[in-house]
N, C-alpha and C positions, 0 to 999 in steps of 0.2 A: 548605513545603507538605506535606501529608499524604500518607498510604502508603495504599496499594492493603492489604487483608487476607492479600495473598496477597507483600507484603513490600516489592514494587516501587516504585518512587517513581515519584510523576503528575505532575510536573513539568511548565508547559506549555512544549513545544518541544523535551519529551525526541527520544534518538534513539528512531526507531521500532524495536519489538521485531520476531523474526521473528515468522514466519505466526501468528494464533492460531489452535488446534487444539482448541476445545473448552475452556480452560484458563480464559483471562483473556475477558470479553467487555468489549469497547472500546466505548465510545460518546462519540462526537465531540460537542462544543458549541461551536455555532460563529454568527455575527453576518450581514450581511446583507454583500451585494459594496459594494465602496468605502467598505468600512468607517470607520466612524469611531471617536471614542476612547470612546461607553456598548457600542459593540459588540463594540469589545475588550476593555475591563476588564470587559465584565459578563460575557463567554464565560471570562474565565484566572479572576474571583471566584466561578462558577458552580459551575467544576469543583474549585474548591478545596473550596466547602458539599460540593456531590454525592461526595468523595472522602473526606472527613469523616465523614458520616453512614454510606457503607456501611464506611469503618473500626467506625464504632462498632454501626451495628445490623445489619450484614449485608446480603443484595439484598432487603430487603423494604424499599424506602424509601418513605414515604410521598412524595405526588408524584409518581409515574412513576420512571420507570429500567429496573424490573423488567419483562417481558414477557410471563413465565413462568415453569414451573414447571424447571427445565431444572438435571438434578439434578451436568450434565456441566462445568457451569460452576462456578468456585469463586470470583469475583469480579467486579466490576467494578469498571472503570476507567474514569474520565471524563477527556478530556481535548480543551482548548482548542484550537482552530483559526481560521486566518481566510483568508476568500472573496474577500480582494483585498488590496494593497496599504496600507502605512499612509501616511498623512498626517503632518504634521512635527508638529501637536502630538501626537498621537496618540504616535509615536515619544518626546518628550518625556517623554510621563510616562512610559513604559517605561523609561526610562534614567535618570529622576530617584527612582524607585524601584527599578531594579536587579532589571527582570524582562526576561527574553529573551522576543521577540514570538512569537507563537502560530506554529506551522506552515503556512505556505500551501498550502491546497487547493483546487483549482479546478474539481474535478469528482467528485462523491458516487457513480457509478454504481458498479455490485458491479463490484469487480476480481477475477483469480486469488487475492489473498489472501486473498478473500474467502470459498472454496471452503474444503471439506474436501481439501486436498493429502495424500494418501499419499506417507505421509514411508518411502520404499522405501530404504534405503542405498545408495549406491555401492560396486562391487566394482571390484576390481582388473583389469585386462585380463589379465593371466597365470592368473587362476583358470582352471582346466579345463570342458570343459563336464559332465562329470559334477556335479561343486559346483557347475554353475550351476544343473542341473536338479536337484540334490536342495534347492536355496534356493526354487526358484519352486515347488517341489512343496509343500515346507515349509509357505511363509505362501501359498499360491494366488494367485502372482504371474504375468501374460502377461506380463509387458516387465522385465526386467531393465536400470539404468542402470551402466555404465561410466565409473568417474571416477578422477581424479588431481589431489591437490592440491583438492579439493570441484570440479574444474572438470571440465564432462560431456567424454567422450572419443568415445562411442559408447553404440546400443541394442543389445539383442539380446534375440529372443521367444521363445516355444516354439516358435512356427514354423521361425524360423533355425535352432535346435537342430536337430529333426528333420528338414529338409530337410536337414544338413548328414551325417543318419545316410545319407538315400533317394539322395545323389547321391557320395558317394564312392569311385571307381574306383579311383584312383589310389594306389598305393603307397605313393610318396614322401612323401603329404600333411604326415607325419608331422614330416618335416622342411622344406619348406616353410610349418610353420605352426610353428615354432622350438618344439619341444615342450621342456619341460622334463624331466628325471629325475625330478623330486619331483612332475610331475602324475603320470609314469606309475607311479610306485612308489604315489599313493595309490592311482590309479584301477582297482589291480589288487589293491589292500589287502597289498600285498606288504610284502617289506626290502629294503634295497641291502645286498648281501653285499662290491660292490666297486663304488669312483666315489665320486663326488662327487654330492649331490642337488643342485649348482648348472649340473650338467653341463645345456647345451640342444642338443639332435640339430638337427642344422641341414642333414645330406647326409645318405644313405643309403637301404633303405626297409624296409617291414616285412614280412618273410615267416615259412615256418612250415616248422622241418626234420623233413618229413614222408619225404623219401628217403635212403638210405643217405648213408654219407658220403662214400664218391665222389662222387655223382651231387650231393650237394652245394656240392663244391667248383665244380661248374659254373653256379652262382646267387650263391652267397652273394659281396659286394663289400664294398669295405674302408667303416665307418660304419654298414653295417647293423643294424637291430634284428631277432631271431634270436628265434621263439619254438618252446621243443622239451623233452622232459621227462626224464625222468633216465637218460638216456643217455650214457655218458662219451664213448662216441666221438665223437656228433655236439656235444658241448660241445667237445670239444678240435679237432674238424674247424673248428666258426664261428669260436674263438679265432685259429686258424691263420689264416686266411683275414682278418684282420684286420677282423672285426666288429665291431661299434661299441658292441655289448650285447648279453646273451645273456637272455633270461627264461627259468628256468627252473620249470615247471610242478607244479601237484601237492603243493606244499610240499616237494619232495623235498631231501635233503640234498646240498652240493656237495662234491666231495673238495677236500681241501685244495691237492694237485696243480693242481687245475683254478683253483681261484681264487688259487694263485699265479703261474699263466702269465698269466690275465684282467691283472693287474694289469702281469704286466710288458708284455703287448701293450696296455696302456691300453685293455682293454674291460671294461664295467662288467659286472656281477652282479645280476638282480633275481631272488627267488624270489618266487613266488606259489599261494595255495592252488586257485588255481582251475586247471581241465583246459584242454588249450589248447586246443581250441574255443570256452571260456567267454573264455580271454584274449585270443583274436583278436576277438571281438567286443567285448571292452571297451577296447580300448586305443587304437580312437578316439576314445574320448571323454575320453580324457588332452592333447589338444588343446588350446591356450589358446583363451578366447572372443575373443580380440581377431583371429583371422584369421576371424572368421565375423559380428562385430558389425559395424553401418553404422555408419559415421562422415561421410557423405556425404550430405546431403539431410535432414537431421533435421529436422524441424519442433521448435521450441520456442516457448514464453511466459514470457514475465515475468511477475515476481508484479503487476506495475502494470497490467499488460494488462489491457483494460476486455471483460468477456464478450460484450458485443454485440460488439466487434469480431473475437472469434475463432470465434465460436460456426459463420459461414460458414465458415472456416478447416476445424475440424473436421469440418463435415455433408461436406465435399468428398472429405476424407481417407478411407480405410479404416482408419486405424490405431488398436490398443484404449487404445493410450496415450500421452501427450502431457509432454514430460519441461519442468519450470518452472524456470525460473532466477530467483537475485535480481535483482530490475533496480537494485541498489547496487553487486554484488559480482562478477555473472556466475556463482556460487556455484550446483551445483545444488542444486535446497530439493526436488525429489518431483515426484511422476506425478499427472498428471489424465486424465479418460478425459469422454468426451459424459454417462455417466450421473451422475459428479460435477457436471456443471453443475444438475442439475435439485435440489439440494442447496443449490445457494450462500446464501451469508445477505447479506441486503442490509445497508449500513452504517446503521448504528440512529443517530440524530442528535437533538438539541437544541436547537432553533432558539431565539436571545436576539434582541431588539432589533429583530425582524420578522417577519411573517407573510403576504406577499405571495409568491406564484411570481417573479415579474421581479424581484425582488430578492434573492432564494433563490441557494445557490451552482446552477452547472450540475451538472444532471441528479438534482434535488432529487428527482423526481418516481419514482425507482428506492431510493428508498432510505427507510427506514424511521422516521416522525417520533415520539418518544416525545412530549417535552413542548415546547413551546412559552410563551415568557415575553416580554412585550411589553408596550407602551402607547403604539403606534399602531392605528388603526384597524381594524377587520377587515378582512385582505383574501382571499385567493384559495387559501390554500394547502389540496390536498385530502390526508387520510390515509385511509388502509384500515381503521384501524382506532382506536377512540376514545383521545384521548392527555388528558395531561394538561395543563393551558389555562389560563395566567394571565394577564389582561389587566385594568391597572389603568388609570384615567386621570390619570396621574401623569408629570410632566418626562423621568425619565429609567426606563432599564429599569434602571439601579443599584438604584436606590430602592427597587423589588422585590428585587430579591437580599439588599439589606441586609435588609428585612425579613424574607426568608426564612430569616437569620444568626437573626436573634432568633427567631423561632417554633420553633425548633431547640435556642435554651437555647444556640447557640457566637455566640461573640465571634471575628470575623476579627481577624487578625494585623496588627500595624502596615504591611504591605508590604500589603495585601490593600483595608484599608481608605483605604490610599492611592490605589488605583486606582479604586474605590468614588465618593469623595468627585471626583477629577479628573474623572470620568464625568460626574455631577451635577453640577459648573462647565461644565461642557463643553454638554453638551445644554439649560442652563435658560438660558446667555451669563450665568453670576455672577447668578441669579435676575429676569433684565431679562426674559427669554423669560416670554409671558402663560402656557406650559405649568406654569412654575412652581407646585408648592403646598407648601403648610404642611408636609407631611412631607415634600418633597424641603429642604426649609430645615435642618429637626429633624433628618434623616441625614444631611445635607452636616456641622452640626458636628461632631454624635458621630463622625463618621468622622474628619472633622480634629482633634479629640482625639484618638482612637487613635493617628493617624498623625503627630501630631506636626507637623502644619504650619499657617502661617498664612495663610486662606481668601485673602485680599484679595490679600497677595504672590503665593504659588502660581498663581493666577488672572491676574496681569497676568502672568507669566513665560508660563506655558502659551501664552496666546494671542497672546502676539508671538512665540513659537517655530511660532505656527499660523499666522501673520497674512507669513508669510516667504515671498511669492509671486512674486516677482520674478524667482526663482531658477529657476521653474518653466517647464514647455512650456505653451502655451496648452491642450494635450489632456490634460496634468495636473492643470492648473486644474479643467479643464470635469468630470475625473471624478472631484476630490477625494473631492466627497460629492453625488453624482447617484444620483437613484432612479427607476424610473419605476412609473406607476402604469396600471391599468387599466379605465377612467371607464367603464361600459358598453360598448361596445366602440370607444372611442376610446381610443390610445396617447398618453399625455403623457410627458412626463420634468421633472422639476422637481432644479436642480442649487442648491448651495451654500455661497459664502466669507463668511467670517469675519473681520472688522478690527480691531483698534483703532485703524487710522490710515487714515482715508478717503480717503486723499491717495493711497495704493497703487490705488486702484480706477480713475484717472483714466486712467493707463495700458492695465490691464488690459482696462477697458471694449469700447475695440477690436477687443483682438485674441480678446475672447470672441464680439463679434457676429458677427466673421470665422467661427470657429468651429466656430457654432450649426448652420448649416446641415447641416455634415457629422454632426454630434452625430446630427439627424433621420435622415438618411440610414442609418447604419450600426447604429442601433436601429428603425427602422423604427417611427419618432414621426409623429403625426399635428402634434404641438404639441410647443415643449422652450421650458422658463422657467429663467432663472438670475440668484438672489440675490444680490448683491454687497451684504452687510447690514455696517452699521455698527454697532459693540455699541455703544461707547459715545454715539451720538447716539440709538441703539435708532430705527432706519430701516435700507429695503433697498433698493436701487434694484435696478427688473427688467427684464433686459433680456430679449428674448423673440423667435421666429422661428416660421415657419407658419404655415398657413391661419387664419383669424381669432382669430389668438393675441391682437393687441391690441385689436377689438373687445369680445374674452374679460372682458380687464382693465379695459376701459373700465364694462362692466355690473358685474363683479365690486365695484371697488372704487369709481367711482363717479369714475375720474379718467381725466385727459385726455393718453393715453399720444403719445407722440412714435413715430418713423416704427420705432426699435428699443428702446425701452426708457420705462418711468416710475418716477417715484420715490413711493414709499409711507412716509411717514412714520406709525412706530407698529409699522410690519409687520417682525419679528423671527424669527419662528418659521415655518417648511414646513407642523410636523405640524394647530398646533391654529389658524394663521390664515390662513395661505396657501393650502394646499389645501383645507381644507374651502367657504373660499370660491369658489375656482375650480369647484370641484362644482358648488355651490348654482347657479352663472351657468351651467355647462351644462346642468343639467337642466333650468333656465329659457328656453336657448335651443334644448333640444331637440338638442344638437347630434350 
């Protein structure tokens, strides 16, 4: 398969990358729900063309793709998906050609990945809050995340910051908040003359030897931090006293005397250029952020998270910012805030092999349709804005994409045009289907030349790897390949299997009539029809349920249906003889 411009491989089924950030733009192509085997091989043949051409001519492809002018993007990427489940031939040819099945997606609305994520870094919980606030000052950040190992630990805001300036009385803080040496030696731009910068004050508290040193000895306690300026006596008064550290101020110089007693009473040395007025007021905020950040009550999102569903979340909250995890990893990936949503980009898509809303994946109607490639009917689907519209009246939707190979001047790959050609057996029943034409014949071989197989074998394989029903739940059956449509404003659904051995359906019959009912029910059908077609006799027998479904058929086709089911000899195909006729009789009967 082809590369992205931008080096990537489009493989369909790849793993997904992380967030896009303006970089790559993704555009899904993807087939209709309960898919079958034109609407998978033509969405993985699709994205092979569209991967092709913008390798070779850049985002101006003819056809749609491009959106705009959008100078932030350096590529696109097309890549195959599918809106439900496969089916056993379906899966066959995947496996007989040695392609892994498209991605399952079930619902297109804009997610968190969707957004532009402020990709903020994770900090260390030991950083000081000075380095917190000189980062958020830096890039004009409210919310700072706290992480370890990419896994979030906590938030903290400007707010917490300076609340934490407005509300501290206490002394000790210092050491209840396990200060380090090496916060306070940055956060005073000082050196450690004596100690360890791994040393963390954990007792004692912070004072300022502002009185002789008598009057000293009646405050200072063993672990304290001691800030005072070049004064030998009260240096060697804190040391005595068994102090925990001594700052001394001013830049001033220590005598040697004095930082050899520090050391032998295991109390540290920090000099600093600043007055001790200036280092009392700095030396809180040598503090780690981790006794000031919440780790408790965090609101978060996945990148999977669907924006309708947090957007209440957020309006409720006060908070400016909203920290996103992978929904693979738990991995923090960045900040979102309420004005990032109004940003989101909806997921850009390609619909193959349909053009109806009720057959559309869920929540089609959020997301952004570029092109459109089909050869069924028109139906229902609305865009915002004009796309690009191929609609041939041709067998299968393959047929188109192969032709779209050739107006392009490329030749698909032997794996490419094998899925091609299996499509085309597939959707025409081996050219029995009346949808069949002349050019779906002409690229069924050219394809099975390329790919090196022979039509008639391939074809009887496929369909008894399709015809394998037995195996199946009766509600597997019923949703192999079930569509439904919408007649003016009557809901039908019209479902259907595929044989070579009509002897399988004698069984089945039954436990679909069983079925049907609930089929109605839980789509909310006015009518549900279902083909039990026999390729090789090329007949269907239809069994059928709700309000005058078999009077339907009786005007329709002109025959005389039994209590759940009649047999139509001739009748092979949903798109070009089944349904058009079912129309014709209710627009006749007004219904």
């Amino acid at each position: 398969m082809p590369e992205c411009r931008c080096g990537m491989p489009c493989m369909t089924g790849r793993k997904e990358l992380d967030m896009n950030i303006g970089q790559r733009k993704k555009i899904t192509i993807i087939g209709h729900k309960n898919p079958d085997t034109d609407s998978i091989c033509s969405a993985i043949a699709y994205a092979g063309l569209k991967n092709a051409i913008a390798a070779n001519a850049g985002n101006d492809i003819t056809g749609g793709g491009s959106t705009g002018n959008d100078d932030s993007v350096s590529c696109e990427c097309y890549e195959a998906k599918r809106a439900g489940h496969l089916n056993e031939e379906t899966q066959f040819v995947l496996d007989y050609f040695k392609v892994k099945k498209p991605e399952y997606i079930k619902d297109v609305r804009t997610q968190v990945q969707d957004v532009e994520i402020r990709r903020v870094p994770g900090v260390d919980r030991n950083i000081s809050l000075k380095q917190a606030w000189n980062m958020m000052r830096k890039d004009n950040l409210y919310t700072l995340p706290i992480t370890s190992e990419d896994k979030l630990e906590g938030l903290i805001t400007i707010g917490d910051i300076a609340e934490s300036y407005m509300d501290v009385y206490d002394s000790n803080i210092l050491a209840a908040a396990k200060t380090s040496c090496s916060n306070i030696v940055d956060t005073l731009d000082g050196d450690l003359l004596v100690g360890s910068m791994n040393t963390v004050f954990d007792k004692g508290k912070v004072l300022i030897a502002a009185a002789s040193p008598d009057l000293m000895e009646n405050y200072i306690e063993p672990g304290d931090i001691v800030i005072l300026g070049n004064r030998y006596e009260s240096q060697l008064s804190a040391i005595e006293m068994d102090a925990g550290c001594i700052v001394v101020c001013e830049g001033a110089e220590v005598a040697l005397t004095i930082s050899r007693l520090a050391a032998e009473h295991d109390c540290m040395i920090i000099t600093t250029p600043h007055d001790t007025y200036t280092a009392a007021r700095l030396i809180n905020q040598s503090m780690p952020i981790s006794y000031f950040m919440r780790t408790t009550g965090l609101v978060t999102f996945n990148t999977r998270d669907f924006i309708a569903d947090i957007q209440d979340v957020m309006a409720k909250l006060r908070y400016r910012d909203f920290a996103v995890l992978d929904s693979n990893t738990g991995n923090y990936v960045g900040l979102i805030s309420r004005r990032t949503l109004m940003k989101a980009n909806k997921k850009k898509l390609i619909l193959v092999d349909h053009n109806e809303k009720s057959q559309a994946v869920y929540g089609i109607e959020d997301a952004e349709i570029l092109e459109i490639i089909d050869h069924h009917r028109l139906g229902t689907i609305e865009t915002m804005n004009p796309v690009f519209f191929r609609n041939q009246p041709l067998g299968c939707t393959a047929t188109i994409i192969y032709q779209m190979y050739n107006e392009h001047g490329l030749k698909p790959d032997a794996t490419t045009a094998g899925l091609l050609c299996a499509a085309i057996i597939s959707d025409t029943l081996m050219y029995r289907s009346p949808t069949c034409t002349e050019p779906d014949r002409k690229a069924a071989s050219e394809l099975a030349a390329i790919a090196g197989i022979d039509i008639e074998t391939f074809a009887h394989a496929m369909f008894k790897a399709g015809s394998n029903l037995m195996s199946k739940t009766t509600k597997e059956i019923c949703y192999q390949d079930f569509k439904k449509f919408k007649i003016d404003d009557v809901m039908i659904g019209i479902g259907q299997i595929n044989s070579v051995n009509g002897s399988e359906f004698d069984e089945l019959k039954g436990r679909v009539i069983s079925e049907l009912p609930e089929v109605m029910k839980d789509n909310n059908l006015q009518m549900v029809f279902f083909m039990l077609t026999n390729i090789m006799k090329e007949s269907s027998e239809i069994v059928f349920a709700g309000r005058n479904a078999g009077e339907l058929l009786k005007d329709a086709f002109n025959a005389e249906p039994g209590e759940t089911s009649v047999m139509l000899d001739g009748i092979v195909s949903r798109k070009k003889q089944f349904l058009p006729t079912i129309i014709e009789a209710m627009e006749a009967q007004n219904v």
